[in-house]
N, C-alpha and C positions, 0 to 999 in steps of 0.2 A: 349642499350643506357641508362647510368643512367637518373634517373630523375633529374629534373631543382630544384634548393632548393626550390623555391615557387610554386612546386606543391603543389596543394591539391584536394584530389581523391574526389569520390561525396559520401556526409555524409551518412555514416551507423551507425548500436549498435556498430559498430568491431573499430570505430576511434574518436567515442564522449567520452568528459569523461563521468564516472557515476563516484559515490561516496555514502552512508550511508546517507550520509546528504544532505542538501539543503538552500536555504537561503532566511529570510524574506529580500524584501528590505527598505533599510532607506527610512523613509519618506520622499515625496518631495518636504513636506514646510517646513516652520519656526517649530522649535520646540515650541510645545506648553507651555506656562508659564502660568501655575495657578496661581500664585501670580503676582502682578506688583513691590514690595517690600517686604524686609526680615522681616518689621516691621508688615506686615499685619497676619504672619505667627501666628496659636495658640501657645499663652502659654504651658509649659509643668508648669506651680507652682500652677494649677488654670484646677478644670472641669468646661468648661460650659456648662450650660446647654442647648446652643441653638445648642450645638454641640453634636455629635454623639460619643459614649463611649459602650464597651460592648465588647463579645468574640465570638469567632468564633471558632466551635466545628466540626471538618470533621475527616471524615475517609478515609485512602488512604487504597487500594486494588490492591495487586500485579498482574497484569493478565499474565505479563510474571515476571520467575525468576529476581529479583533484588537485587543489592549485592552495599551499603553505605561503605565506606574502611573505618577503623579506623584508616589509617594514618602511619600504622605501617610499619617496613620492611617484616615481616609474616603476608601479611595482612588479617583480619576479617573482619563479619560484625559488622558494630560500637556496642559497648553498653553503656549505662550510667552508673552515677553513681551508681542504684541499681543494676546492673550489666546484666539489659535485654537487647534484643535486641532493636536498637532505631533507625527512621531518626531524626541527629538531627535538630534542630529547625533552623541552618546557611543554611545549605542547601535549605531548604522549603523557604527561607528570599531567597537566591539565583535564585531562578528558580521565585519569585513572580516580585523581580526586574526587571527580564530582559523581563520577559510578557508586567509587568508595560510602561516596555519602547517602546517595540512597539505596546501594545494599547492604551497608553497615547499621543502616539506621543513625545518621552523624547527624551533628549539631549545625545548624545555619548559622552564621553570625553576623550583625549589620560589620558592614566597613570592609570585610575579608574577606566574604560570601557575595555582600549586597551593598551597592552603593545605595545611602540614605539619603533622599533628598525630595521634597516637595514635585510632586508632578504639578506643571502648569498647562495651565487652559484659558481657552477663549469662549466663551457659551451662550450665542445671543438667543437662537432662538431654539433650542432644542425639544422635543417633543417624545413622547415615551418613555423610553428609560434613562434619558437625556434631562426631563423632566426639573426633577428634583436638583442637576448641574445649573441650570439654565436661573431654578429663583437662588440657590447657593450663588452665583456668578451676579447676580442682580442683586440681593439684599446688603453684596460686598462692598458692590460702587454706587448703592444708594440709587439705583436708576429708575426714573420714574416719569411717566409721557409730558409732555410740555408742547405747547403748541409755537411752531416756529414764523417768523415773519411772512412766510407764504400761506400762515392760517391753515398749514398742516401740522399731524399731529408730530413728534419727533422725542429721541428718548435723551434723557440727560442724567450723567450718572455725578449725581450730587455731592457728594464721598470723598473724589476725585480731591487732590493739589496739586499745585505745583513747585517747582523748586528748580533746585542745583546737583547734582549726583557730584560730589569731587571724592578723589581720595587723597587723603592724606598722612603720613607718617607709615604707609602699606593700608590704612584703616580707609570703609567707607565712609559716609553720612550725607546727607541730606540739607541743604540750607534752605528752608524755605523761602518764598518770593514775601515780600510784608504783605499784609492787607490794602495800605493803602498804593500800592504800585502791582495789581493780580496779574495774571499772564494774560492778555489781548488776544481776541476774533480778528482774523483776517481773511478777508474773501480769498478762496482761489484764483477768482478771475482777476483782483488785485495783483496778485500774485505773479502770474503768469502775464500781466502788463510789466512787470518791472525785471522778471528774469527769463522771460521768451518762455517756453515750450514747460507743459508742467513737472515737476520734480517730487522726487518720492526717497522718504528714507535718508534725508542729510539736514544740515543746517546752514544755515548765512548770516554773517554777519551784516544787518540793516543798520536805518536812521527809518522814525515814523514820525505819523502825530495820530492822538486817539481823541477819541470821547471819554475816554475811561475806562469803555468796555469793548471797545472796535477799535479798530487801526482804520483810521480814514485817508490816508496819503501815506505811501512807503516809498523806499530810496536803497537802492545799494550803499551799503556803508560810505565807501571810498567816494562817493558823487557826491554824496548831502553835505547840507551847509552845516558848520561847526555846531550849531546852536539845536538842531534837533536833538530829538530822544532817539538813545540808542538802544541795542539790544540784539536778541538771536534770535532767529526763525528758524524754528521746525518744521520742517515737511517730514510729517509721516509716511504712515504706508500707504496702501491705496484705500478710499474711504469706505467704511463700514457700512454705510446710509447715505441717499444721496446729498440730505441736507446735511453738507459736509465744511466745516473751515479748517482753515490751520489756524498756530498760533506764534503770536511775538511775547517771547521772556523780556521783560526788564532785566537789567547785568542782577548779577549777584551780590547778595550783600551776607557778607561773612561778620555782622553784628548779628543778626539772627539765630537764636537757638539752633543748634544741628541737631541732628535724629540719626545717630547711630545704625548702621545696617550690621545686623550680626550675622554673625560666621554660618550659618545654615542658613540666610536667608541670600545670604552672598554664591554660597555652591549650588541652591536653587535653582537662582538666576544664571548663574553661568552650565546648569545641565542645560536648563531650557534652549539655551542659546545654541549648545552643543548639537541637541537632538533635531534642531530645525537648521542646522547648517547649512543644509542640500536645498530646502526649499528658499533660504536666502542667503543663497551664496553670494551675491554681484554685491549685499548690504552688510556684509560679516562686520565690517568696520566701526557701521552706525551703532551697531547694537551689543559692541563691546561694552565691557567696564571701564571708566576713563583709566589711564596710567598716572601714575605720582604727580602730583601735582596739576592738574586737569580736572576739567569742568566738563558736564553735560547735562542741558538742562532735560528737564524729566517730570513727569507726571508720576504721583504715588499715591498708593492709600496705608493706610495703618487700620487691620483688620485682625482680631483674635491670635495679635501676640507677635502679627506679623506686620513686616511691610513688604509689600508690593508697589514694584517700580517697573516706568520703561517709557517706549518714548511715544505713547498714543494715548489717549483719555482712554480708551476702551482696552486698560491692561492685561494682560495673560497675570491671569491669579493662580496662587496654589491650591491644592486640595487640601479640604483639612484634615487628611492622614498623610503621613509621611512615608515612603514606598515601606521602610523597616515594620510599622506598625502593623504590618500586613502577614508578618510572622507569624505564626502558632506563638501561644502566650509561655508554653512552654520554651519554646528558643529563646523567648525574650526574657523570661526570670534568668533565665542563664546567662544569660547575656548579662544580665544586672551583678549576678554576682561573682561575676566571674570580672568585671572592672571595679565592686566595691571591696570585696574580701579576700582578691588576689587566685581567687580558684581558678585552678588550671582544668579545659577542658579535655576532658582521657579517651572520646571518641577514638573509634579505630581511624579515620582522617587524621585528626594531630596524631595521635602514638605513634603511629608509622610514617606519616611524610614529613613532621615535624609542624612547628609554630613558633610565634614570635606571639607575646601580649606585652600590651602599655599597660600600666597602672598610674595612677592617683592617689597618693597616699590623704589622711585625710586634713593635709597642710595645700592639696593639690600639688605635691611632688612627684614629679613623676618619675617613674624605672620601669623597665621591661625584663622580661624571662622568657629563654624561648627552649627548645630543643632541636636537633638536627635530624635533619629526615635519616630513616633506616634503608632509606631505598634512593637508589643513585640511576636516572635515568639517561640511557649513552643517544647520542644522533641515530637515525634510522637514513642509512644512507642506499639509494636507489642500485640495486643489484641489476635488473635487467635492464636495457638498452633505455635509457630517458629519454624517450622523444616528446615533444611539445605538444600539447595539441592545437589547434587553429588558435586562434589569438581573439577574443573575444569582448564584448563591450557592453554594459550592460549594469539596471540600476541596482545597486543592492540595496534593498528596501528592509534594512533592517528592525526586525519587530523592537517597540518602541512601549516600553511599562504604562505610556499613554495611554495605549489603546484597551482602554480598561476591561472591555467587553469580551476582551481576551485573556486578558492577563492576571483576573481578580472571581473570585469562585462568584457561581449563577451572575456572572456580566453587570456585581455591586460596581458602583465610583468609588473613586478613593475620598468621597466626603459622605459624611452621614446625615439623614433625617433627625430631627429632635426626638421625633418619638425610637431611636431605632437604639439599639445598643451599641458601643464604639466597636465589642471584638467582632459584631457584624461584618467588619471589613477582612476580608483573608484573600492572599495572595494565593494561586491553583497550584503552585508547587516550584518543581524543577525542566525549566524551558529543553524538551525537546523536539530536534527536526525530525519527521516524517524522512523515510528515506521513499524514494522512487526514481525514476530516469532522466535523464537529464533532454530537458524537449527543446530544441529550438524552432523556430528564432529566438532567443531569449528579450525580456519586459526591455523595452528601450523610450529613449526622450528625446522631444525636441531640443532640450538643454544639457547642450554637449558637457557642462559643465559640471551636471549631475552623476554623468556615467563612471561606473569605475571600469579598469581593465584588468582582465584575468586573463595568465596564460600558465593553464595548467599542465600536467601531466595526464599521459594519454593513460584509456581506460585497459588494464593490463601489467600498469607501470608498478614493479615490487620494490620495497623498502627492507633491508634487513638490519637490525640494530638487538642491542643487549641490553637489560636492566637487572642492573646486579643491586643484592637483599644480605642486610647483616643483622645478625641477631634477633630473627623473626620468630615469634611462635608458631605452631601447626597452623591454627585459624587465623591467623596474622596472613601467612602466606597464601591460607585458601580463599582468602578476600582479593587480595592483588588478583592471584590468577584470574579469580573469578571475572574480578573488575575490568582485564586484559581481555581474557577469552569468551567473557559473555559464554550464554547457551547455545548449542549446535543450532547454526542455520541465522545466527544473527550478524551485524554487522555494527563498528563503528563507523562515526564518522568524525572527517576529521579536515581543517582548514577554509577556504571563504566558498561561498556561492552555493551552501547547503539548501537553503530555501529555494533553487532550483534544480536539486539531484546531487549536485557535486561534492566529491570527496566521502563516498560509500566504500570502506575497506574493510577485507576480510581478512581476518587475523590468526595466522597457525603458528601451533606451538613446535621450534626447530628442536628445543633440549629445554630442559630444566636441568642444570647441574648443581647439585649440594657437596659441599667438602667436608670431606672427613678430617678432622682436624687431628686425629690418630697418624691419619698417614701424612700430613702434613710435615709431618717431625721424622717420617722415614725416611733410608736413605734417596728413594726417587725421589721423594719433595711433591713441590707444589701439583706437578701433572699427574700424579698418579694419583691425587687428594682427591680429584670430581670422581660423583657419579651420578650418573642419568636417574631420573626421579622419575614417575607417575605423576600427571597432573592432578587427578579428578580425586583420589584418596584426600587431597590437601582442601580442594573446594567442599566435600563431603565433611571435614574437619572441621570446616569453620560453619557452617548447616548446622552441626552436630549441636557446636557450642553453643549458636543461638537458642536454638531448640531446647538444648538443658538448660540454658540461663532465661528463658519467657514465662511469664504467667499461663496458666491454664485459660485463658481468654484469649490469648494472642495466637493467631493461625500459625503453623510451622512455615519455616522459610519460603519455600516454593508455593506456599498457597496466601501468602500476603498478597492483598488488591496491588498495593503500590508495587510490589515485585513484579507483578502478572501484568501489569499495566506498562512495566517500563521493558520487558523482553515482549511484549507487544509492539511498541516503539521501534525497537530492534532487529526485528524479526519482520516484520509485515511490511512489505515492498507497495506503496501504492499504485493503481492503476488509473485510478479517478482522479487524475491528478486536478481536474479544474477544483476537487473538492479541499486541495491542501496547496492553491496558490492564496497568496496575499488580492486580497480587496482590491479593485482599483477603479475607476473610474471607467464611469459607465458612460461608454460613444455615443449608444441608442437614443439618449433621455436628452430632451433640452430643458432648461437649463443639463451641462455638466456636471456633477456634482461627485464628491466623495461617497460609494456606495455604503460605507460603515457607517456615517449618517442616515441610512434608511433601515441600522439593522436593528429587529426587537427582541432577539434569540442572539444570548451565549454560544462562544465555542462550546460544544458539549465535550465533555471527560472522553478523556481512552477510556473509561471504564465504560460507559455506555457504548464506545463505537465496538469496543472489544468483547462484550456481553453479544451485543447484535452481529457479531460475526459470528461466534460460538454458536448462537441460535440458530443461522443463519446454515451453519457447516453441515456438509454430509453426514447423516447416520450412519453407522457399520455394525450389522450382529453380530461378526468376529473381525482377528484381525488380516485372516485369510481375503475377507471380504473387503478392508481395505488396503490389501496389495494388488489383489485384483482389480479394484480401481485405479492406482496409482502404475499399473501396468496398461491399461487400457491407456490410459493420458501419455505418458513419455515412454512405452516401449519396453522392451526386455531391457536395453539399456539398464535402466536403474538399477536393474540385480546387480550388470557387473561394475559398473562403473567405481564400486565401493570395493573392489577387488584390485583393481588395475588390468583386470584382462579384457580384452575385446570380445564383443561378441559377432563379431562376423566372422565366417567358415574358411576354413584355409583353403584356397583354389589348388585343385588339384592338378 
């Protein structure tokens, strides 16, 4: 007896997702706002003195191979201008940012934060939690069983047009084909009598004749006699079903009403195309947008505001939420008033690294305002000997907003039930990798054309670079560090091939130097202006601030879930690594098939994995009793090694 679709067996490792990564969650107040006003913000024309100015001198430490791309199509590891090897200094500004924002408690925003844009899908037959994708996907293209001339049954998605895709003046649209001349059935095996061997994913220029609704006789354009009916042939992709045809467009006729494609429905289609690059590379061409003045005929539907287009009756539709929708409503009110009423977001992210906003005045005029970051950050160039490590190949399977089961709180889709609420839908937070070792062989393909190449730096390889700070407050400063140096025992990480261990660095502080602007103006000058600062007094600083500025409901700093969850991230080295690789396809099972198609169980939270460890963790009645364990495990060592002296005996 098959199963019922809303089966779901009882949770195992064989039906949860896992994935590489995992995710801080957005916080679940108000985003915090350092400033009350854009006016209160420091001067950039002007140090003052009751403010904090100076550089910040660290060394990063590769513990695993790490590899920075230089951007290229043969790509390296980056170098600078003198031509060594370097992280450079956007990158480090990149990774402080996104700390910044969930230690500061900072504002998400679509467009600057989050690319907004319709995830698309294909959903024939889905079951479980797949479920409710599967009749959304069906109710969209009107699909409904029909029985086919072999007296089997077959599905047809009623819904369905066809047309012209051109653009024109930079703009899309749509020319639909008339009623009385629709797009044409043509057998495959027609098909493959007139062009040899079968074809997938292009078009040809033919001559036919029909019934009306079938292509009975077809011709390579160039051979047919003057007098037939012309037109293009689509060969799709490979068929969904076996009762499968193509189809012949009659030409285009530009009397026809057009159908306008608008601008998010145009970046839609061109993410979708993006994120499926790898899977159709050899086709990238077909499934372009035409260029100015170009045609492609095309299958669409017109569904709740949207159109949906491409070049197979059985289209990739969007979901009916938009990745941004997926926000806390609180980001998203902000978001609203901060493009209607010009407010500037005073987050510790903008006040200190700076911002740019567009505005709309309400003529749709638009102007921007932005401020300059306070913090300038230098290349981080390789101190100790750069050696390469092996040179390696391998697919980077990058996690994909697609994979909803992932990437969306309890494994919702980005489309809702009738009965369900629209803020039902929420995205799990802030995407982090799992740090752990780096295992080879690394995930490889039979399509050479999939693979990327990495050739990192070896595990050992140190970077030293400066990020110099003007005009910061105390807790201004003790966010940066914070967000730099993380908690003892944790690590950043930093450039490609994270989802398989790579680019794990530990980060030490060489100086903080602060300048005295007193001595500045003394006869030494500038050199004798620094002086060496204490880190942790400034991290304690900005603790403080939060802490005095929270409601009596909100936990102090160090005991926020979203904190505890993301120096969990940081700190915790995996060893289970099969439980923090990506999905793939399973060799065992015949049919092949995508293992994420068989899951019924979400990624679970850091918060759950990190509850279960805690619970999980050694007792200790003192704390005698837990160095005595930690001495039993790695040795006297551990005493001294926090010393720098040895502990073995001087030979006498």
């Amino acid at each position: 007896m098959a199963k019922d679709d809303n089966y779901y067996p009882p949770k195992t490792l064989e039906n949860t997702v896992r994935a590489p990564y995992n995710f801080v969650p957005f916080t679940d107040r108000q985003p915090f706002m350092r400033y009350t006003d854009v006016s209160k913000l420091p001067a950039h024309d002007e140090l003052c003195a009751d403010l904090l100015t100076g550089e910040i001198h660290l060394t990063l430490t590769a513990e695993t191979p790490v590899f920075v791309s230089d951007g290229q199509k043969n790509a390296d590891f980056f170098r600078g201008a003198n031509g060594n090897y370097m992280i450079p200094g956007s990158t480090i500004r990149g990774m402080v940012r996104e700390n910044m924002q969930i230690l500061g408690d900072g504002l998400v925003l679509k467009d600057e934060d989050l690319e907004d844009y319709q995830i698309y899908y294909r959903e024939i037959a889905g079951k479980g939690a797949r479920k409710p994708l599967r009749k959304y996907y069906q109710d969209t293209l009107g699909v409904k069983p029909e029985k086919a001339r072999s007296g089997k049954s077959i599905s047809i998605p009623h819904n369905i047009n066809a047309g012209y895709l051109v653009r024109e003046n930079g703009l899309y649209r749509i020319y639909p084909l008339p009623k009385e001349t629709p797009v044409l059935r043509v057998s495959r095996e027609l098909t493959e009598k007139v062009f040899g061997k079968e074809k997938y994913a292009c078009t040809e220029a033919v001559a036919y004749e029909s019934d009306g609704k079938n292509v009975t006789a077809l011709y390579q354009a160039e051979n047919a006699p003057a007098y037939k009916e012309r037109g293009i042939l689509l060969f799709t992709g490979k068929p969904v079903q076996k009762e499968n045809h193509l189809y012949v467009f009659p030409p285009i006729d530009r009397d026809q009403h057009g159908i306008d494609i608008s601008e998010a429905d145009r970046l839609s289609y061109q993410a979708d195309c993006e994120a499926r690059k790898n899977t159709a590379k050899a086709y990238q061409e077909f499934w372009k947008l035409p260029e100015e003045g170009q045609s492609k005929p095309v299958f669409y539907v017109n569904y709740d505001g949207h159109i949906y287009f491409g070049m197979a009756r059985y289209l990739r539709i969007g979901h009916s939420h938009s990745i941004a929708e997926g926000l806390p409503e609180r980001f998203r009110k902000m978001q609203k008033r901060i493009t209607s009423q010009n407010e500037l977001p005073l987050d510790y992210p903008h006040a200190v690294l700076g911002f740019t906003h567009n505005f709309k005045d309400e003529n749709k005029k638009s102007s921007n305002t932005s401020y300059r970051s306070r913090v300038s950050f230098g290349d981080f160039e390789a101190i100790s000997s750069a050696v390469s490590a092996d040179e390696y190949k391998t697919v980077l399977g990058e996690p994909k907003p697609s994979f909803f089961e992932g990437y969306v709180q309890e494994g919702k889709h980005y489309s809702y039930e009738p009965n369900e609420p629209k803020d039902a839908f929420q995205l799990n937070g802030f995407k982090q990798y799992w740090l752990k070792d780096v295992e080879f062989p690394l995930p490889q393909s039979g399509n050479e054309k999939v693979l990327t190449t990495l050739r990192p730096m070896k595990k050992g390889t140190a970077f030293s670079g400066t990020i110099r700070f003007k005009n910061l407050k105390e807790d201004e400063l003790g966010l940066l560090l914070w967000s730099l140096l993380l908690n003892d025992g944790c690590y950043q990480s930093i450039g490609m091939g994270k989802p398989y261990g790579f680019g794990r660095m530990s980060v030490k502080l060489d100086n903080l130097r602060l300048f005295d602007f007193a001595a500045l103006y003394s006869a030494s000058g500038f050199e004798s202006a620094g002086r060496t600062a204490e880190y942790k007094p400034f991290i304690q600083a900005y603790k403080q601030f939060m802490n005095d500025n929270k409601s009596k409901t909100v936990p102090e700093m160090d005991d926020r879930p979203e904190i505890k969850d993301f120096f969990y991230l940081k700190k915790t080295i995996r060893e289970d690594t099969e439980m923090v690789d990506y999905l793939t396809i399973d060799q065992k099972k015949e049919p092949k098939r995508l293992l994420f198609k068989e899951m019924y169980y979400p990624l679970p939270s850091v918060a759950e994995l990190r509850e279960e460890a805690e619970k999980d963790a050694p007792k200790y009645d003192s704390a005698e009793d837990a160095t005595a364990a930690l001495l039993l495990k790695f040795g006297a060592k551990t005493n001294s090694s926090n010393t720098g002296k040895s502990s073995k005996k001087k030979k006498k």
